[in-house]
N, C-alpha and C positions, 0 to 999 in steps of 0.2 A: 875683162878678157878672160881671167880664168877663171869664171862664172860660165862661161861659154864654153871652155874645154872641158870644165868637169860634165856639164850639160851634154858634149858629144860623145864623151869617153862614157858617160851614162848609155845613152841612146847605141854606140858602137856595142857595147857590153850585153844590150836587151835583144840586138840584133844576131848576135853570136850564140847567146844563149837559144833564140826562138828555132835560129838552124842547125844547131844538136838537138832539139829537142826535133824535131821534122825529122831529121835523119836519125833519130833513134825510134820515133813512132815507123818508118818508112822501112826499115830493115827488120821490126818485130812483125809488124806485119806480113809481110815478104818472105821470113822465115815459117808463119803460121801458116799462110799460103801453102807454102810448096809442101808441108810437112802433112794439111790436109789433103792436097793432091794425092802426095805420095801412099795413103793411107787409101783416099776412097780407090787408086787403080789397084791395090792389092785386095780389096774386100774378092770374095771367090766368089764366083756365079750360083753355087750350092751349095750347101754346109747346112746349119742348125743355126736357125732366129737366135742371137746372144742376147740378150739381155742383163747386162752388167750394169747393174743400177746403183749409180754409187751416186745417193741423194734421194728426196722424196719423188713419190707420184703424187701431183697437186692437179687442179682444176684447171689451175692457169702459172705459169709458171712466172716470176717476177723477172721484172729489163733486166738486162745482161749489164753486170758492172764494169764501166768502160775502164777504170784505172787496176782495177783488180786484175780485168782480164790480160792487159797490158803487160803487166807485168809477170801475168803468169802464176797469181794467186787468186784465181777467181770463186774455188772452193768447191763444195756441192753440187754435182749440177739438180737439175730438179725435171721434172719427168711429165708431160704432159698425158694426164688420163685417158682421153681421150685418144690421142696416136697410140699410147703404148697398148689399149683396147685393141682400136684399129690393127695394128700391126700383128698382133696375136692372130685375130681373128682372120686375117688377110695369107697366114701361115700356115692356117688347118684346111685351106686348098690350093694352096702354092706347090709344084711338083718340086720347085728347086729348094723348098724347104725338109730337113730330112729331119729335124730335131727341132725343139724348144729349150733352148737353156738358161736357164736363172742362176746368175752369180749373185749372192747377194749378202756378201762379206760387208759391203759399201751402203746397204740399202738403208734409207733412212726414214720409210714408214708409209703412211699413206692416209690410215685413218679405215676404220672397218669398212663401212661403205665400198672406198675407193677399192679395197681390195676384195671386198664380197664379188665386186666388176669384171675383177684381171682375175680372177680365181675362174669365174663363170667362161670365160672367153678361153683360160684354158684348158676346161672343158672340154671345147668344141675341138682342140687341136689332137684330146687324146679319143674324143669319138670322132675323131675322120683318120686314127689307126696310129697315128702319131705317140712320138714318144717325147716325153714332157721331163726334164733331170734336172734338181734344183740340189746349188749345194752353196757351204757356207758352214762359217768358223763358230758359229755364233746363232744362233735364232731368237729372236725376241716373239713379240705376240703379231703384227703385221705381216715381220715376215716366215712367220712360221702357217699363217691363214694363207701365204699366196704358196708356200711347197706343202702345203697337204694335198694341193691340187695337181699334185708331179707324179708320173707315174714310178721315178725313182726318188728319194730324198738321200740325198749324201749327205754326213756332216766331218768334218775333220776329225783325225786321230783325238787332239787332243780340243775338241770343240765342247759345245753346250748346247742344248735347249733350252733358254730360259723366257718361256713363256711365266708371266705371272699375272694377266687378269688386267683389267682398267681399273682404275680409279688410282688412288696418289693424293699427297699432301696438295696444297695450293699454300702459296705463302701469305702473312698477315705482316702488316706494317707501323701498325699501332705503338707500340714499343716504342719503335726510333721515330717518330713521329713525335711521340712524348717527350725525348730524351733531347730530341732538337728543339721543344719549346713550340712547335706547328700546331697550329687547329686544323682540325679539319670538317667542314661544313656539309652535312649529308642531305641530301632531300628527295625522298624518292618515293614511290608506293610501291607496295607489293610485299606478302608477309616474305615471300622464298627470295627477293630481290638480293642475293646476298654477293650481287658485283660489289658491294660498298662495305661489305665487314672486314676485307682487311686494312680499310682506313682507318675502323671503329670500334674494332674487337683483336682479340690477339687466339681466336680459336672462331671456327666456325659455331652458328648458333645451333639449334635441337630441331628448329625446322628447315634447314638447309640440309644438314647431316639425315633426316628423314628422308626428303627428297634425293638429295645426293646416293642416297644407298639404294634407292629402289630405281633409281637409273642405270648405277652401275650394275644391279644384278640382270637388269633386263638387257643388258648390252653385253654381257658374259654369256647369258644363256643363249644368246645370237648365236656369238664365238664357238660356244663349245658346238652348238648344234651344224653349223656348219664344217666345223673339221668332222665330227662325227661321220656325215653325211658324206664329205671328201675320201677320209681315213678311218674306215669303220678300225681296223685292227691298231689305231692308235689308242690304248688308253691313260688320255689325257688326264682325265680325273683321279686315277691312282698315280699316277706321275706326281701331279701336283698336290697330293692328299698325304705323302709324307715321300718327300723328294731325300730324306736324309737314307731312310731304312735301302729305298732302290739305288743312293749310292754306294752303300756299306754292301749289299747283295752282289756288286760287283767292285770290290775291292777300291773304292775311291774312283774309281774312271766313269767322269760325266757324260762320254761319249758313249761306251755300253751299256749304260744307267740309258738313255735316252733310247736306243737300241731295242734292247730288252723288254721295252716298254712299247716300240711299235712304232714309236714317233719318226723314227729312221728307218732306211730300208739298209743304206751301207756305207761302211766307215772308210774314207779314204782321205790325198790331199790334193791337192788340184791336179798334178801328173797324173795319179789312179784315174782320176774323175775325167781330167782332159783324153785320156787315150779311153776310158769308154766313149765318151760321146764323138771320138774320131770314128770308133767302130761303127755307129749309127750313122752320121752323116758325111766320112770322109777325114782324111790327115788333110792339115793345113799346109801353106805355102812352105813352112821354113823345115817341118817336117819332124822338130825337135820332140823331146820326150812330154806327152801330153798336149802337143800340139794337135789340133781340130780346126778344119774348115768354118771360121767364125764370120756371119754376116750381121753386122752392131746392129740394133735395134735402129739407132738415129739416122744410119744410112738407109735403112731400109724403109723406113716413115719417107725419106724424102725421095727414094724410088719412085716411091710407090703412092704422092700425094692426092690428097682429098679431091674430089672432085666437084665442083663451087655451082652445081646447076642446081640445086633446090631452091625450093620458094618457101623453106619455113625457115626464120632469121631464129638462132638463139644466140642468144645475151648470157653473160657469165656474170655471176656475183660473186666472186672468191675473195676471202681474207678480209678484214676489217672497213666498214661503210664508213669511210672521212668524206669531210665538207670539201666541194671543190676537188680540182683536176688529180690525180694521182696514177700511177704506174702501173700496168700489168701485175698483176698478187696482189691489188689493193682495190676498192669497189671505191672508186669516187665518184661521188653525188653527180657531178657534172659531167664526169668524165662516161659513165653510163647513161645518163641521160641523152647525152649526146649521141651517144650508140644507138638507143633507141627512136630517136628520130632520124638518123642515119641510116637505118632499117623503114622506118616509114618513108623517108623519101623515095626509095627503090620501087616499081611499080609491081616489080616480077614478087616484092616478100608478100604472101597473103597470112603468113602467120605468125605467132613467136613463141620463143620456149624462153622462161629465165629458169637459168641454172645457178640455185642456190648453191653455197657451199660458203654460208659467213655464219660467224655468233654476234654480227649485230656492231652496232657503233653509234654515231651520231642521227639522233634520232629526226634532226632536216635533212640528213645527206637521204637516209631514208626514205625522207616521205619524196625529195625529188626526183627516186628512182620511180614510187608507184608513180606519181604526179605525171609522169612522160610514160609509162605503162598505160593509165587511162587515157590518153590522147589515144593509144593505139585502138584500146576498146570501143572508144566515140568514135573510128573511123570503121568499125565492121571486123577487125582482125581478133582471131581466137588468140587467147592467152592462155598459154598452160606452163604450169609451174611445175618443176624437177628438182626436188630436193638434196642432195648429195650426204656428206658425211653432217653437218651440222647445216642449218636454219633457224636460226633463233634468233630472238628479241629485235633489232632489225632488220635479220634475215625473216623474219618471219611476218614483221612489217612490209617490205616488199614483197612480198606471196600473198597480201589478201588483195592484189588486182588480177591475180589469176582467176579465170573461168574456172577450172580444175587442178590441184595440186595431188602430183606426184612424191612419194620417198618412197622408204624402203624404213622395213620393221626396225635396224641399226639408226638408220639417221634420229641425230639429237633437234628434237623441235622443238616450238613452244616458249617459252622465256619471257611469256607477254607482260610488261611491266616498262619501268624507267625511272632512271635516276639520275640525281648531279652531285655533283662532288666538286668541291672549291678549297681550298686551302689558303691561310692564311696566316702571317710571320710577326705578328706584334709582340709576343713573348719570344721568341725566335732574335730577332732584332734589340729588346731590350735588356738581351742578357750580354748585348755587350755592347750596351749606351747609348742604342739610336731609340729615340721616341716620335713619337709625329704628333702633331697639331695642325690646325685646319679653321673655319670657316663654311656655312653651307649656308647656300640659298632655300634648298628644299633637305629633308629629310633623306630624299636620297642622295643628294649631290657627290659626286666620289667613288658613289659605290659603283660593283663592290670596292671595297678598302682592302688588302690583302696587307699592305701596310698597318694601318693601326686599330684593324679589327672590322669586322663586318657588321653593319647595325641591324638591331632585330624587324626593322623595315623590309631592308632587302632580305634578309632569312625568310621572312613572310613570304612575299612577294615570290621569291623563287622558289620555295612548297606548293606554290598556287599555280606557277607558271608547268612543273612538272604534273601535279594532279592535271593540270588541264592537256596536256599532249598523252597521259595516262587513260583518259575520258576517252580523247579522239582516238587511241592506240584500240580501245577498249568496243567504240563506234564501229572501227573501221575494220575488226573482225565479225564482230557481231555481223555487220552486215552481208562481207565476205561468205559466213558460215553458216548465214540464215539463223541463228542463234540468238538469243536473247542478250541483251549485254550483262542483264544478272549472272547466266548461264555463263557467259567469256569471263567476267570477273571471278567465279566461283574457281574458273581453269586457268585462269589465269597469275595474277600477283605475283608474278615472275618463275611462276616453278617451271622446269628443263622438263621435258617428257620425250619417253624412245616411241620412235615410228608407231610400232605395234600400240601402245597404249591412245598416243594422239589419233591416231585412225578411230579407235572402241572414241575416244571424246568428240571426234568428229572436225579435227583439225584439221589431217589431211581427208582425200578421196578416195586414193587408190596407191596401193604395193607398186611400184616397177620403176625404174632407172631412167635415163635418159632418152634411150632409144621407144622407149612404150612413150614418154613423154610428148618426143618429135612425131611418133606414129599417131598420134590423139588429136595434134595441133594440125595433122596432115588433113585426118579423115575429117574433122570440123572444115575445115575449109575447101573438102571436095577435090584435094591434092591427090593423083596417082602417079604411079612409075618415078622417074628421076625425077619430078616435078614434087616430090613428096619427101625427098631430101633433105638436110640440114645446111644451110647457109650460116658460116659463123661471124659475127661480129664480133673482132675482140680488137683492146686498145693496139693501138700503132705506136711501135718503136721510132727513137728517133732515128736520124738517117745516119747517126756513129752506130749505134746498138746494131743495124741493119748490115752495116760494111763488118763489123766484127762479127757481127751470126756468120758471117763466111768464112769465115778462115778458121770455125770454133774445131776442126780437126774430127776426128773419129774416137771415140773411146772403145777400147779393146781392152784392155783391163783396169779394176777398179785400185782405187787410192785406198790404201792400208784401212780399214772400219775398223771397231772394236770386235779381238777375237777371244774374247774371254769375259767371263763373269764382268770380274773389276773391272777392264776396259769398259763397256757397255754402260758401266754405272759411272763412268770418269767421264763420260759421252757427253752425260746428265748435266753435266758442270754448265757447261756452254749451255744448255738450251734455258737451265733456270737463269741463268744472266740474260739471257733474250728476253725470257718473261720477266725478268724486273724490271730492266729496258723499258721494254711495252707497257706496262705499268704505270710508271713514273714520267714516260713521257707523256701518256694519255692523263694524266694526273696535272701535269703541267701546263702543255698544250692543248687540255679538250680534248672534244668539244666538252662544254660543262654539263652537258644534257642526252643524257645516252638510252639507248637504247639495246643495250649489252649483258654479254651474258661470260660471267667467269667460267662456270663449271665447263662449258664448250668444249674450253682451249684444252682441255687434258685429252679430246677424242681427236686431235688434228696432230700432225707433224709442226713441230715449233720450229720456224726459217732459221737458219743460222744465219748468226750476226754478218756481216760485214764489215769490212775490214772500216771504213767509216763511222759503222755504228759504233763498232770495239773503241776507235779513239775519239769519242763524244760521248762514252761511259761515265767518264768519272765529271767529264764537264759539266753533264743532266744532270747528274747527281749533285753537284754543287751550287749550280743553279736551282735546283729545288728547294736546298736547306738553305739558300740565306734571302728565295722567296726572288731573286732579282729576273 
């Protein structure tokens, strides 16, 4: 009998908890609700496109974290390229549009590409008479490429430019690898392949550092030639050619140092800034000092939505190629595939565009993206491929089922090679008294062994299994490229190359974005007027992610960014823990057989962690060194 009470006082207990938790999901909702209402009946009928971007512009923006948002620490938000393109664009003949404003205290990157994009678009808002004012505590090198394109640039009294150029360390793991007792088992081809030297080296090697330098210069000279072109009267290159001498010329103040130099037009703080842009577009509702008629970017994307009548389907590849099903911000194998015969089912798609934007990953999730690409091309449908900020190594893998591929001179391409990497804990393990023994029917039986060592069978065997998907990697450009596979192997072995140089090697086709891309895919298929259109396939949120996109409110001002030098560099903290993350979990988890590309990741915005990921840190990590 009192097996039974405790049993119902159990069950009372799970019942009591499930209806606090209801009625606490039911009243945050409800508050999110009405606080979004409240917010979209106040947006003004006319003012100036805000753009307060506090978080990256990405390709494809990752699911909405349901427990994060819950609570009210959901983070970052992250910025679809595309709308926030669109919406610019949609502003440079909007009568109710009076201004462009870029707050961009919060902004968290984009990647050159992305913003060579929103730089060009607003363009178009200052040749249809419009007035373009970007300001901000802070400038880094992204968001300093998207306010050259401003007809005003503000920076704070006490702000910075601190534009400094691409490139940056990558980190090596060699070391604590050693010091834990870990092997680690490399197998891969390619002389530039060097995703595998920080398992096996503790410094980059003389032919990565080769490659690596003549990437970043050609991705600099991109930079500079575009502000150039933006901000003739900015001189960038005596700024940054002794930034010490230009701040002593003006008494230690980084903000007339940047000034002086051109990079600014005027020194203000947001009050200055907000009653100019009141004067261009209108005082806001409340009326306060620096108050301005503000209509958010994200309200005005969903005014003003896409219209879904085109018949050229494009496909998104963004952020890391994993095996099997995966979430918005991440290209799984299945999960695009599936898209792509989702688009084939449709009668009305006669075309497709894949829009690259990965450095590559698992080199079957890979080939299952071409794999359901050429089903498209056996059916009669043109393929055209859209490079974005990066395409490489299995980004670059799914681009050779394309009829013709598109980038741009910035995009990082190329990466063609593969490797695997394995890890293994027998000296790990016997430094504190576990050994293993065994029995085998065959030579390989067990393997691999991560336990008590990998036998030079399977080492064999998995050298032979990667040459051989290196062969086909190697096949299936060549053919792509009309190219010899002499010829892809000589441009190939993994080295990273910029747009402009892959273009002279004949990797890609042709210069232009997205939009020339869709227009290519149109005119092959004999697509005019609305029928010429972009149709987008992209993954489906679940039906919580969908009930929370509702209530996600309006952003009208950005969450604190870094407004200073050091802030900016403290920024760094977080994002290198993301990369060690990603690292170690891809180190752990797979796939063992890649098709990736390290140097990439330094041209893309690094996601910030989630609150999930932050507390499964140190558990990967533990999980790695003792191998379980």
């Amino acid at each position: 009998m009192s097996f039974v009470k405790g049993a119902w006082k159990l069950l009372v207990a799970l019942k009591d908890g499930m209806v606090l938790l209801f009625l606490l999901l039911f009243f945050g909702l409800l508050y999110m609700g009405l606080k979004a209402a409240r917010t979209e009946d106040g947006t003004p009928g006319s003012g100036a496109l805000y753009l307060a971007l506090n978080g990256p512009i990405v390709e494809q923006p990752r699911e909405i974290d349901q427990v994060s948002t819950l609570v009210g620490n959901d983070g970052p938000a992250e910025y679809r390229l595309r709308d926030v393109v669109r919406a610019i664009e949609l502003a440079a003949d909007d009568s109710n549009i009076k201004a462009v404003v870029l707050d961009l205290d919060g902004f968290g990157g984009g990647g050159q590409v992305a913003m060579e994009r929103v730089g060009a678009a607003l363009d178009k808002v200052r040749a249809a008479g419009k007035p373009v004012l970007a300001h901000a505590s802070f400038y880094d090198d992204d968001a300093y490429l998207l306010a050259a394109h401003a007809s005003e640039v503000w920076l704070a009294p006490l702000g910075m430019v601190g534009v400094t150029g691409p490139g940056g360390s990558n980190l090596y793991y060699k070391g604590l690898i050693d010091k834990l007792g870990a092997r680690t088992h490399v197998y891969r081809v390619g002389t530039y392949k060097s995703a595998v030297e920080p398992y096996i080296r503790t410094d980059q090697s003389d032919e990565a550092r080769a490659a690596n330098q003549a990437l970043v210069t050609a991705v600099w000279n991109g930079w500079l030639a575009n502000v150039a072109k933006s901000r003739p009267k900015a001189k960038i290159t005596d700024y940054l050619a002794d930034p010490v001498a230009l701040l002593r010329a003006q008494s230690g103040d980084t903000a007339k140092a940047a000034q002086a130099a051109g990079l600014v037009d005027k020194l203000g703080d947001e009050i200055a800034f907000g009653t100019r842009v009141a004067d261009l577009a209108g005082e806001g509702r409340d009326g306060g000092p620096g108050d301005f008629a503000a209509i958010p970017v994200t309200s005005y994307v969903r005014k003003h939505p896409a219209r879904k009548v085109g018949q050229v389907g494009v496909i998104t590849v963004a952020g890391e190629i994993v095996d099997g099903e995966a979430p918005a911000g991440m290209a799984g194998g299945s999960t695009i595939s599936n898209l792509i015969r989702d688009a084939l089912s449709d009668d009305s798609v006669k075309a497709l565009v894949l829009r690259v934007d990965s450095p590559g990953g698992s080199a079957a999730a890979s080939e299952d993206i071409r794999s359901a690409l050429t089903e498209a091309r056996k059916r009669g449908l043109p393929i055209v491929v859209s490079m974005g900020n990066v395409a490489a190594s299995g980004g670059y893998w799914v681009s050779t089922a394309g009829d013709v591929v598109f980038a741009e001179p910035s995009t990082i391409t190329g990466s063609i090679g593969v490797f695997g990497i394995l890890p293994s804990f027998e000296d790990t393990l016997a430094r504190i008294g576990v050994t293993s023994d065994g029995v085998k029917a065959t030579a390989l039986s067990g393997e691999p062994d991560v336990i008590g060592g990998v036998s030079p069978e399977f080492d064999a065997l998995a050298q032979a299994s990667v040459e051989d998907i290196y062969g086909k990697f190697i096949g299936l450009v060549a053919t792509a490229r009309k190219l010899t596979p002499q010829r892809v192997d000589e441009i190939g072995q993994g080295r990273v190359w910029d747009g402009g140089t892959a273009h002279q090697l004949k990797l890609i086709d042709r210069f232009g974005g997205l939009d020339d891309a869709i227009a290519e895919a149109a005119r092959r298929a004999n697509l005019s007027g609305e029928a010429a259109g972009a149709r987008y396939f992209d993954p489906e949120p679940d039906d919580i992610s969908k009930f929370l996109a509702l209530f996600g409110g309006e952003q009208t001002s950005v969450r604190a960014g870094p407004r200073d030098w050091l802030s900016h560099a403290a920024r760094r903290q977080e994002q290198l823990a993301a990369r060690v993350f990603t690292d170690l979990r891809g180190l752990i988890e797979g796939p063992a057989i890649r098709a990736d590309c390290l140097e990439c990741r330094i041209y893309t915005p690094a996601p910030p962690m989630r609150q999930a990921e932050k507390a499964s840190w140190f558990a990967l990590l533990a999980k790695w060194a003792t191998g379980a």
